[in-house]
N, C-alpha and C positions, 0 to 999 in steps of 0.2 A: 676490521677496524681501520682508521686511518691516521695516519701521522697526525701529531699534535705540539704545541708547541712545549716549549721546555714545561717541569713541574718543576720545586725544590724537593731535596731526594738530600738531607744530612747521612744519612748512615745506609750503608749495605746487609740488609736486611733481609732474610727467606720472607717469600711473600705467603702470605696464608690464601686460604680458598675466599674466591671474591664471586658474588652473586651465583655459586655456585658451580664455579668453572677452579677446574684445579692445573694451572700453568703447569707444561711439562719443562719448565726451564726456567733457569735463576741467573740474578744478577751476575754477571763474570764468566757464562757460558760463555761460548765461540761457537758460533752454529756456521755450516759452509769452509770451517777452516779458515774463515777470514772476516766475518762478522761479531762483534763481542757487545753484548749485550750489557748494558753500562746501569739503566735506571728505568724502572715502568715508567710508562708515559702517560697510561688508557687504558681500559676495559671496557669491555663490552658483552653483545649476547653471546657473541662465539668464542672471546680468546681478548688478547693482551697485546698491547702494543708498546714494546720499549727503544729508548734510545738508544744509539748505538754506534759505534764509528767502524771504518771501513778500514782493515790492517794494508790494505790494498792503496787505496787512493786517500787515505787517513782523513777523509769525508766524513762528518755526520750521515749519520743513517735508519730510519723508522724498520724496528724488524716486528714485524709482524707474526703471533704464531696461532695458531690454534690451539685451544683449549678444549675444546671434546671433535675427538676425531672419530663420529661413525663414518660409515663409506659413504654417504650423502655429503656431509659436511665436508668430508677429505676432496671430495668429485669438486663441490661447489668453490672449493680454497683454490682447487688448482686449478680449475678455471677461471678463476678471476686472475692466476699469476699470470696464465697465457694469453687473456685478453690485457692484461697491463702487456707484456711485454711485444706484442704485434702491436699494438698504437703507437706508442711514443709519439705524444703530441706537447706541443709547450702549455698547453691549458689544460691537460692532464697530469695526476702524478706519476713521477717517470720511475719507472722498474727498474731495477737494478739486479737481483738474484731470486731464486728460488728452489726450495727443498723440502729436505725431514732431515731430522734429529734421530739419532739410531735407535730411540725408544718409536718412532713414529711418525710423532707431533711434526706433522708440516709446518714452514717458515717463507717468509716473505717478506724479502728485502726492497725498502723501495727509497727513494731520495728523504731526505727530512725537511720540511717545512718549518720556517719560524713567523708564526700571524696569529691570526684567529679564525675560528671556524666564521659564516657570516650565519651561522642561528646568534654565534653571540653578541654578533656587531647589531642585528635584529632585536635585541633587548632592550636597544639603545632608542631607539626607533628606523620611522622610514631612512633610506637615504635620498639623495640628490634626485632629480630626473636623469642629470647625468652622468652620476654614480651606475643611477641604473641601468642606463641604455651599454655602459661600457662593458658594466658586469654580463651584462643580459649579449654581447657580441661574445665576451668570453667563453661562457659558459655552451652557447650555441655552435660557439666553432669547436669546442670539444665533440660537443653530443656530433657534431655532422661529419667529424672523422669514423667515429664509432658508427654512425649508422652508414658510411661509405662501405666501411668492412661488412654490413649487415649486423650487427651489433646494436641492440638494446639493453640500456642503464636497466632502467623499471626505479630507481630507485632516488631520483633527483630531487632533493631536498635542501634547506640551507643546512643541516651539520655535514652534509656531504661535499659543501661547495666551499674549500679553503684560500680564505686570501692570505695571501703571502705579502709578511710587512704590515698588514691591516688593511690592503686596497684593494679597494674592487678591480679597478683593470689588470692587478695579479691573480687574480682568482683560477682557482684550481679544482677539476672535479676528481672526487675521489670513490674511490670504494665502487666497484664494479662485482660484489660479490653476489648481486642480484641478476646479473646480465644474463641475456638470452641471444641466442640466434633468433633475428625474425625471420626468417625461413630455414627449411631443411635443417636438417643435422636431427641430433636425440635430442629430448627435452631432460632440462635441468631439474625441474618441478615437477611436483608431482600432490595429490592427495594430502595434507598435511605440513606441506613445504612452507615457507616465509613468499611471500606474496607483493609488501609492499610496506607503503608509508602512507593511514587514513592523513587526508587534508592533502595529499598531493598526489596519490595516483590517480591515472585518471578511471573511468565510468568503468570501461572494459576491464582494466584489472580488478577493482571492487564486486565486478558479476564474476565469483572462483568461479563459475561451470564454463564460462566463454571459453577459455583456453588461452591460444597464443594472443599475444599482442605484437604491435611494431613501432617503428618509432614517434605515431603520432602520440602513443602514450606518454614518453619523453617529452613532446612535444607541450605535451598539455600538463604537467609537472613542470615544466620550465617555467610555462604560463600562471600557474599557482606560485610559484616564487615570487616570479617580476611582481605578483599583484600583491604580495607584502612588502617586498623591499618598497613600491610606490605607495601605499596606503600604512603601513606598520601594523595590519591586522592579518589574519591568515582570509583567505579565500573562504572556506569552509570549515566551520567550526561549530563544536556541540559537546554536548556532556556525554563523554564517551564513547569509544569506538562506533557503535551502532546509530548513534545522533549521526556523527561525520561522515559514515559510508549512505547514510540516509539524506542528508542535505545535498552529499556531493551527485546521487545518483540521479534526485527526485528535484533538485533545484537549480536554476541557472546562477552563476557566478555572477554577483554587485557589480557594474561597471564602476571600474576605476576611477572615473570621472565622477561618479555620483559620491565619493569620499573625497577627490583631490578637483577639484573641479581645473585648475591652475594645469594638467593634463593635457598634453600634447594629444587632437584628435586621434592623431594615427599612431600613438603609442597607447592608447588606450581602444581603439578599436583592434590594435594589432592581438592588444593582449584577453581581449573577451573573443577572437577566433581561437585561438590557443584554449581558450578553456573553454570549448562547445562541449557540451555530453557527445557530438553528433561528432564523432571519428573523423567522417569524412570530409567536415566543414573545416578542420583547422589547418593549417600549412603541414605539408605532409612529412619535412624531415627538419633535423635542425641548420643545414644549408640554406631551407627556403627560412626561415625564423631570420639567419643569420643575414640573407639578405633584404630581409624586411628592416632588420632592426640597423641596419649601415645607412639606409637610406630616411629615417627619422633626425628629425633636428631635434638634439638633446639640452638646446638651451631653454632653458625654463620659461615656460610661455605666463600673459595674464591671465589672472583669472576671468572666466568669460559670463554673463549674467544672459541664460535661456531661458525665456518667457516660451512654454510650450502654446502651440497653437488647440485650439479647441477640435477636437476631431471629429471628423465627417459622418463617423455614424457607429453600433456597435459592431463590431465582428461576428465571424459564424460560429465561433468558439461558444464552447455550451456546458452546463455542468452536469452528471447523471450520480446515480447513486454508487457506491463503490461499498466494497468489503477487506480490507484488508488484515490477513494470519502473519502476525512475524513470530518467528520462533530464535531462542538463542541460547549459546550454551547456560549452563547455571552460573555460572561466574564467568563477568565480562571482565576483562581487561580497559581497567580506567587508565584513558591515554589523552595526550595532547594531541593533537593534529598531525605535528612531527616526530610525536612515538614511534618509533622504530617496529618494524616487524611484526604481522600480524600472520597469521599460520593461520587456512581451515581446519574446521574440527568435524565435518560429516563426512565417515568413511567412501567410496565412490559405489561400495552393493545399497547403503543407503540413500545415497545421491540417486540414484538410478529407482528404487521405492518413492521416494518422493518426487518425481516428475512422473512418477504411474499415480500415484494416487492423485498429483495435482489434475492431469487430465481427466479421472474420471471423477471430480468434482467440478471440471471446468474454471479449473486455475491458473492462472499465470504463474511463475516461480520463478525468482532469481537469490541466486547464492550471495550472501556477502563476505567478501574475504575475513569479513571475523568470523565466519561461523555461524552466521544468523542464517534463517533464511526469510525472505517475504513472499507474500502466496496472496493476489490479487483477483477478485472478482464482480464482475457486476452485481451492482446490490438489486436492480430491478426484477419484478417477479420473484423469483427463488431464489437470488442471491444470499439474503440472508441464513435462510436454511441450508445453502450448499455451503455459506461459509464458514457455517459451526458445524456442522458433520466432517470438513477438510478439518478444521482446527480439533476437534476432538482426535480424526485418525491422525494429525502431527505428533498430538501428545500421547499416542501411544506409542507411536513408532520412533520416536526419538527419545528415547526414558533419558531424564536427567535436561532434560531441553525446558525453559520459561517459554509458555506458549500464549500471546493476547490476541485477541481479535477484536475489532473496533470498523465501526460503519461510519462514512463520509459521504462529501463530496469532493468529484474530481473532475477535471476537464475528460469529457469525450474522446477516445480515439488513442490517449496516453497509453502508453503500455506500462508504467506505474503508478500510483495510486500518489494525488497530491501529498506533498511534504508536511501540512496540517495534518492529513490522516494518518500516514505512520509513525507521527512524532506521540501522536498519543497511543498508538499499540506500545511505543519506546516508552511511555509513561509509565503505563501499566506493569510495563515488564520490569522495569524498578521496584514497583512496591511486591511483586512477587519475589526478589532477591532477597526483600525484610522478611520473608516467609515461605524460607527451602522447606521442602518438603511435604506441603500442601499440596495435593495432586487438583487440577482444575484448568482451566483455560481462564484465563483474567478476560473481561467480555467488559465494554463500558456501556454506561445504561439507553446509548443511543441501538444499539443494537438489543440489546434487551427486550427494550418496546417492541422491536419488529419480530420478532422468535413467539414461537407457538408457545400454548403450555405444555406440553411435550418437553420443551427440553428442561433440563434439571437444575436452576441456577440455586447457590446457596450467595449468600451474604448479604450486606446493605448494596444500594444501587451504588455508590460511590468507588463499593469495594467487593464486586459481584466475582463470582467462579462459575465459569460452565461444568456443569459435570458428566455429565450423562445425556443420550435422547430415549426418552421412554418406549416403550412398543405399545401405550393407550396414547388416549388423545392430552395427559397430564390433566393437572388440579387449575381449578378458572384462577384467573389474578386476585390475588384479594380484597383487592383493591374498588373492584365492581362483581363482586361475588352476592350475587341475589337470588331469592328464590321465595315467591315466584319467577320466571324468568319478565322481567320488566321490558315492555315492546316490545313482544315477541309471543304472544299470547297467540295468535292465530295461526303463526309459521309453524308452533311449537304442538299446539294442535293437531293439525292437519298432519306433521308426520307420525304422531302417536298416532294416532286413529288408524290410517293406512298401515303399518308395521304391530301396531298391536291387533288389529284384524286379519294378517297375515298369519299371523302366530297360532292365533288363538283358532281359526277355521282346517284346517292347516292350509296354508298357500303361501308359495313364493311371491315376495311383496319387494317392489325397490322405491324407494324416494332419491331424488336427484335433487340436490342442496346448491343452489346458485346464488355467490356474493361476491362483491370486488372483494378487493383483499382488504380485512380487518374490521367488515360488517358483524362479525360476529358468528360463523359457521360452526367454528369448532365450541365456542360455547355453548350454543343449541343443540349443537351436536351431546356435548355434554350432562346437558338435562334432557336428551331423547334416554339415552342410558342407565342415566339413574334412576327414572322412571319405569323404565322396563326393568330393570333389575328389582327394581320395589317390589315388584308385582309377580314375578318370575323368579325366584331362586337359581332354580337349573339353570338361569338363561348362559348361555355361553358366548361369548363376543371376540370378534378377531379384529385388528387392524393390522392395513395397509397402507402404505405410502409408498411415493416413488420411489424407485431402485437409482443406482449408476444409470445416464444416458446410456440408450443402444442396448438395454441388457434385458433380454426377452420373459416377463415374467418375475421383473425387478420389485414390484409391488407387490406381489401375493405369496411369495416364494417364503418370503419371514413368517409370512402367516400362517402358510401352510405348514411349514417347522415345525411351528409352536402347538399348531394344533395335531399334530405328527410326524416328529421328526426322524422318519424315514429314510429320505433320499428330498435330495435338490433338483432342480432344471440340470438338464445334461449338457454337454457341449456342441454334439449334432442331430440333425430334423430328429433321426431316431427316437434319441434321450427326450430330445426336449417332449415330442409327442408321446413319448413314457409317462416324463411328470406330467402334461395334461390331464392323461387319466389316472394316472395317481392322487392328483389335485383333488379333480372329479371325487373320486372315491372316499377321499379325509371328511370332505364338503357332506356327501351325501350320510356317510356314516354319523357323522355329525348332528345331522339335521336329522337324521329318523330313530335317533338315542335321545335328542331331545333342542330346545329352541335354539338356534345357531343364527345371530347377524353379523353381519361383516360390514366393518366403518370404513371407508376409503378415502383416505383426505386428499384433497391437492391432485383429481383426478385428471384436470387438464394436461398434468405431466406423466399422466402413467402411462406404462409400454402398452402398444396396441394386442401383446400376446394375450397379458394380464385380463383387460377389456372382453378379450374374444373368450376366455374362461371365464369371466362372470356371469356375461352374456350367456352361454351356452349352462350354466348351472343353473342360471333362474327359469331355465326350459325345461332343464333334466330334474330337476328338483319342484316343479311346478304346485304338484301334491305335499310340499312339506313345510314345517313351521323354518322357513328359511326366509330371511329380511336381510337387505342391502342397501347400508343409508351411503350414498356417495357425495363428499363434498367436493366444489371444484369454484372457478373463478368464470364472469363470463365466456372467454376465452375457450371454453371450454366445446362451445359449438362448431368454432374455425379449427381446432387440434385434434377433435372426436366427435363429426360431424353424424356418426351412424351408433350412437352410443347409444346401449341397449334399445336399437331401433324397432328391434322384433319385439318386443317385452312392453307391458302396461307398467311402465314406469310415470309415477306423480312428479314433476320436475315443479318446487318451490323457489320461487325468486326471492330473494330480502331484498330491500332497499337500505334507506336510513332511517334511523328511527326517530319518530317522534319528536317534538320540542318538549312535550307534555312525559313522555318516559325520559329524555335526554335529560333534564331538570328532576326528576326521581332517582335517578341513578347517580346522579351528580351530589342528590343530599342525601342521600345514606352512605356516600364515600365523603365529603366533608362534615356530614353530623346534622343534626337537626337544628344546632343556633347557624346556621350556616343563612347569610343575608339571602332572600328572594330574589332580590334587585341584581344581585352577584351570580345567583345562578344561572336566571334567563340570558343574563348576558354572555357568562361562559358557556350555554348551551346554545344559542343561536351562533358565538364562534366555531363550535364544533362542529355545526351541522350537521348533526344527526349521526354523524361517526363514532361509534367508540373506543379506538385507538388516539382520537381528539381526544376523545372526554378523559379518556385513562390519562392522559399526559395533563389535560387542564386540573383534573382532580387531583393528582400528586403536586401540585403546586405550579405549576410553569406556568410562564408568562406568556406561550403564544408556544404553537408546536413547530415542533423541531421541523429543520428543511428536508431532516432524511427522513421523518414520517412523513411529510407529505409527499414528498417523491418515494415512498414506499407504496402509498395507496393511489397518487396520481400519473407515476409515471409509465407505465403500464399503458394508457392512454393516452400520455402525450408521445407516447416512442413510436404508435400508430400514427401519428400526424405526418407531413412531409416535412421537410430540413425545412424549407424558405416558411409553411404553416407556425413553423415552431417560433421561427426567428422573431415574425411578427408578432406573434403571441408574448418574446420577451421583450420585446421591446414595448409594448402594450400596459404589461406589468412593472414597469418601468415609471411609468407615467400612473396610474393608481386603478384603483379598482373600476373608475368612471377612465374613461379617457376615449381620443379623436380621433381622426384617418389622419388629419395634419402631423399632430403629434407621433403617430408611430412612422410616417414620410420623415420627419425629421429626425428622431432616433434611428432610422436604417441608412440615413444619408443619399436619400432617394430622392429627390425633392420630380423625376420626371417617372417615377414607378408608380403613379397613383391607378394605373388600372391593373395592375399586376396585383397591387395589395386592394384597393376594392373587392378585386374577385374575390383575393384569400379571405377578407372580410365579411364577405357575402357567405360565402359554403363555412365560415366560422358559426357564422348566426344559424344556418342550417342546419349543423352538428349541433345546437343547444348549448356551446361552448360561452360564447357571449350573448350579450342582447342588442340592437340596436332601437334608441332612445329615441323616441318620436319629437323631440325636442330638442337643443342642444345652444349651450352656454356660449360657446364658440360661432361667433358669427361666419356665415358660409362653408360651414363644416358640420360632417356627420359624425354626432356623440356614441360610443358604445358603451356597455359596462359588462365585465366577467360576469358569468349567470353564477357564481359560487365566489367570494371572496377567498376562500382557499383554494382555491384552481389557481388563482390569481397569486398568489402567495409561492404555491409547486411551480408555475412557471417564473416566477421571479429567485425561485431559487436553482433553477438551471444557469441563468446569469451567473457568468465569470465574477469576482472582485473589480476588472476591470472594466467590465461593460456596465459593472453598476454603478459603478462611480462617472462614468464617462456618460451612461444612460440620464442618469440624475441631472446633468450640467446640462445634455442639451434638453432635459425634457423643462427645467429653470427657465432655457434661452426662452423656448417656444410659449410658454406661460406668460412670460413679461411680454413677448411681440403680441400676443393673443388677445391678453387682456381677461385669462382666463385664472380667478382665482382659485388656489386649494381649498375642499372643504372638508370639514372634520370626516373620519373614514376615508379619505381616499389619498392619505399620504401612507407613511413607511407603516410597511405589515407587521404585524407583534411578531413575527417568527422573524423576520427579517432579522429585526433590532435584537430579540434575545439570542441570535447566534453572534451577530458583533458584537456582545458584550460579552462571549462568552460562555457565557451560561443561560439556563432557559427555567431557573428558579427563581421560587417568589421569595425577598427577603422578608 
């Protein structure tokens, strides 16, 4: 606690038990033999702070005592007496004794302060610039004593920073009961320990797993002050602990001047180095702070009126698909920014599970000092699927933990997930509070879309739970559940035929299922099964999917279980070459008791062990009623380039389907008054995709950016960096657009044979077209060969290369003389993610 100014205190009263701390001392003690304890002053988490004078120097005196004394608490007490009593500095509070009470209860004498804390003066609002700059020297020449001795606060905030009299150039910092050594010596902390203050520590202390910090953490706590006292708002702010540890990790701090414009440049750029996420960007001690902030003019400048200049072109900055898992205890702590105290809650044998299981889902993880954790990964290809198998194994492994997971966009290359996308996992995990005890993963319906039917969701889309992943291939959407199967009559075909003649003669038979992602494989797949099962009672069916990365036999190993569970893959060549022929053996037993197929989804990802056992069974089994339907993505040839190369395997390609089934399928999911006029038009936007059509049928306005970068990006991550660029910048400009126009949005105006070429091997790849004609006099027109290609690469664009893309591609239109035509401005998915929502009202 720290010294506070007087209270009124009429009568001498035993004090009762306060927030749960039961004082071992009462009004009229004398602790030390020469300290007497006169009137509480304070309470707090640890203990009591009462007034008190000095029988000695008959001084006013703050005695401090502890209130619950485990051996951490008692460690942590007297280490703050001993860093008070080695500084003595004038902008610190000065020490004066310290001990225990014969019952225990350590005590801490320190001078008495009469002012106000400056959280309270902060109520009031901003102060001065020169208020600030004085307090901001004060404050800094404390901290740069303490970090002279090696000595870090951690804990600098306004109720810690007291002005004495009510001014700021009396300012006093107190409360060092957080301190650390920033090198050597034992650590204070530990697993469970008090950690900090959300809204003002910095990045590094919010990730609990980092460990030590140094003073630039100080440093950037200080920088979160100055930017309230100059603005009268905090830095980082959100609806509870998890908001605040999430803005501050995931977002850069408002420049000061964009509130106070009236802002001294270099006290406002002093103070956005001070608050980098990036440790090593900011001034490294409070000495350098201290000499930055002497050397600022604290007289209030005019306000200045910046007309930004138009800028030269978009950046290389890009967005990709993201998945982000936050987990958090069941009951958060509702805190202000300068709520006191936050303590991790995951033991460190836990800690240590969860950074194995993140790896072997391909996770990122950082700890939040509340307790949360967040678990990051790319959404392209399989991120989706790895991110709900990581979020299912959290909410096992952490019983009593709110687990959501939600899919975005994020810039390229970040190692967390933009502050839009975990503000809505933060949503989520709110309404799972209104409903402890519900076992599920809260999932929001943008990721939904992208999940097989395989996995287990219950609820409305608004308010969906993950539950489970099945070991079939799950139940089709209901949404576009038909049978016959609609455009797919031939596909569907051709693998009956092959697999039920395999069966029926007896012969080992494989079909090979080839689709981008979300043509519809597992669907098909799904009425090859029910099919054969109609026909076939005995039939017996196993599925496979990929295992963990790296893990020899991760695909079939479940299957093999299930079909007898025996024994697993072994740990060495040995073992492993055990279960082979064990495998073998299940397989063959299988298949000559009676009909036995194996579904294989998502084959492009399976281990090559797996592979070389299927392969080797449709040889060994050649004579038996044994079928192998395998689904996989193209991709699948550059990953598994000799896949059942020995074997008469039928490899099916889908495409898209039809205008003529995409408009069938669209009206027995909207009904039969369903307008004509309204169909073709939402089937010609879908293009022939039915993860489109899923999303147009459910009502939305234009598909989301993460389905199309679930189904496009895949293809655009093959492109090269400078391919891409142009491409968004192309998308920029509309679904038709120029060589001029993307020269001007890259800010190239002497790059025209650098993007010719790229434009040229663009047209080659069937990506765009180039238009025998063109609007733009002495300029060659293109247009996207698919308006949703056009749409996926517009929504890799940042927020601000779309807005900045916009203006210059405005410039170039008015110099051109080239007007917009209907179709070729902003994309429906564009617009319904800026509004928010992607529902039709």
């Amino acid at each position: 606690m720290r010294p506070c100014s007087p209270a009124p205190s009429p009568r001498r009263l035993p004090l009762p038990p306060y927030l749960g701390i039961l004082p071992a001392v009462q009004p009229g003690d004398v602790v030390g033999g020469r300290f007497v304890l006169e009137r509480i002053a304070g309470t707090g988490g640890m203990g009591s702070v009462f007034r008190g004078h000095d029988r000695v120097t008959r001084a006013p005196v703050a005695i401090k005592v502890l209130g619950e004394h485990d051996a951490e608490a008692i460690r942590r007490f007297d280490h703050e007496a001993k860093i008070l009593a080695e500084l003595g500095h004038p902008h610190i509070v000065r020490y004066v004794d310290h001990g225990a009470t014969p019952s225990g209860a350590p005590w801490l004498v320190m001078e008495w302060l009469e002012g106000r804390s400056l959280a309270s003066r902060l109520i009031e609002g901003e102060l001065t610039q020169s208020e600030v700059v004085l307090l901001g020297i004060r404050v800094a020449s404390a901290l740069a004593a303490a970090h002279a001795r090696g000595i870090v606060h951690r804990d600098v905030k306004p109720s810690n920073v007291f002005l004495v009299g009510g001014a700021p150039e009396s300012a006093k910092v107190l409360d060092f009961g957080l301190a650390q050594a920033a090198a050597g010596g034992a650590r204070l902390t530990r697993t469970g320990s008090v950690l900090g203050t959300p809204g003002y520590m910095a990045p590094e202390q919010a990730q609990g797993s980092k460990g030590r910090v140094n003073a630039r953490a100080d440093v950037f706590s200080l920088g979160a002050l100055l930017f309230e006292c100059l603005t009268g708002k905090p830095a980082f702010e959100g609806e509870g602990v998890m908001a605040i540890l999430a803005r501050l990790l995931l977002e850069d701090a408002p420049r000061v001047r964009s509130i106070r414009p009236e802002v001294p440049r270099a006290l406002d750029s002093l103070v956005a180095r001070m608050l980098s996420r990036v440790a090593e960007a900011r001034p490294a001690d409070g000495a350098e702070v201290l000499r930055a902030l002497e050397g600022i003019d604290a007289v209030d400048g005019e306000r200045i009126s910046v007309v930004p200049a138009l800028p030269e072109g978009i950046s290389d900055r890009e967005h990709h698909l993201v998945c982000a898992v936050v987990a958090a205890p069941a009951v958060e702590i509702v805190a202000r920014p300068s709520s006191p105290t936050l303590r991790t809650q995951i033991p460190r044998s836990a800690w240590d599970e969860v950074r194995g299981l993140a790896r072997r889902h391909g996770a990122r993880v950082v700890e939040l000092a509340s307790g949360a954790l967040l678990l990051s990964l790319e959404g392209t290809a399989d991120g989706p699927v790895r991110a709900a198998r990581c979020a299912l194994a959290v909410a096992e492994l952490l019983l009593g933990f709110r687990v959501a997971l939600v899919t975005g966009r994020s810039e390229a290359g970040k190692d967390l997930p933009a502050p839009e996308v975990v503000q809505r996992a933060l949503d989520l995990l709110k309404r799972a509070s209104h409903a402890p005890g519900v076992f599920g993963v809260r999932i929001d319906d943008r990721t939904q879309a992208l999940l097989p039917a395989r996995f287990e969701i219950e609820g409305p889309p608004d308010d969906a739970r993950l539950r489970a992943e099945r070991d079939d291939l799950g139940e089709a959407c209901p949404l576009l559940v038909e049978r016959p199967l609609v455009g797919r009559k031939g596909e569907l075909s051709v693998v009956l035929d092959l697999l039920e003649e395999g069966l029926d003669e007896p012969r080992a038979a494989a079909a090979l299922v080839v689709a981008s992602a979300g043509l519809g494989k597992t669907r098909l797949a799904q009425e090859v099964v029910r099919a054969l099962r109609a026909s076939r009672p005995g039939l017996v069916v196993g599925y496979g999917r990929p295992g963990a990365a790296g893990v020899d036999f991760g695909m079939i190993e479940p299957l093999i279980r299930a079909l007898s569970p025996a024994r697993g893959p072994g740990e060495d060549e040995g073992e492993a070459r055990g279960f082979e022929e064990h495998a073998l053996g299940v397989l063959g037993v299988r298949a000559r008791s009676g009909p036995l197929v194996l579904v294989l989804d998502d084959v492009q990802w399976a281990d090559a062990a797996t592979l070389a056992l299927v392969d080797r069974a449709l040889g060994e089994l050649s004579d038996s009623p044994f079928g192998v339907l395998a689904l996989a993505r193209p991709e699948v040839r550059d990953r598994a380039p000799g896949l059942f190369g020995r074997r008469n395997v039928q490899e099916i390609r889908m495409g898209a389907l039809s205008q003529r089934a995409s408009r069938e399928l669209l009206r027995r999911a909207l009904g039969p008054e369903a307008d004509e006029a309204e169909l073709a038009a939402l089937a010609q936007r879908a293009e022939g995709h039915p993860l489109f059509l899923q999303e147009l049928a459910r009502g939305a306005t234009g598909v989301t950016p993460e389905a199309l970068l679930a189904v496009h990006g895949p293809a655009i991550a093959e492109l090269s960096s400078a391919a891409r660029r142009v491409l968004r910048a192309a998308s920029l400009v509309g679904v038709t657009f120029w060589e001029g126009a993307v020269l001007a949005l890259l800010g190239e105006p002497d790059g025209a044979p650098h993007v010719r070429a790229l434009l040229c091997e663009l047209t080659k790849r069937e990506l765009i077209t180039k238009r025998r004609a063109s609007r733009a006099p002495n300029d060659t027109e293109y247009a996207f060969s698919q308006p949703m290609l056009r749409e996926a690469f517009l929504a890799t664009a940042t927020d601000v290369d779309q807005k900045r893309g916009r203006a210059l591609a405005e410039r170039w239109r008015v110099g051109s003389g080239v007007r917009v035509v209907e179709g070729e401005g902003e994309a429906p998915a564009t617009r319904a993610a800026a509004n928010g929502s992607h529902k039709r009202s």
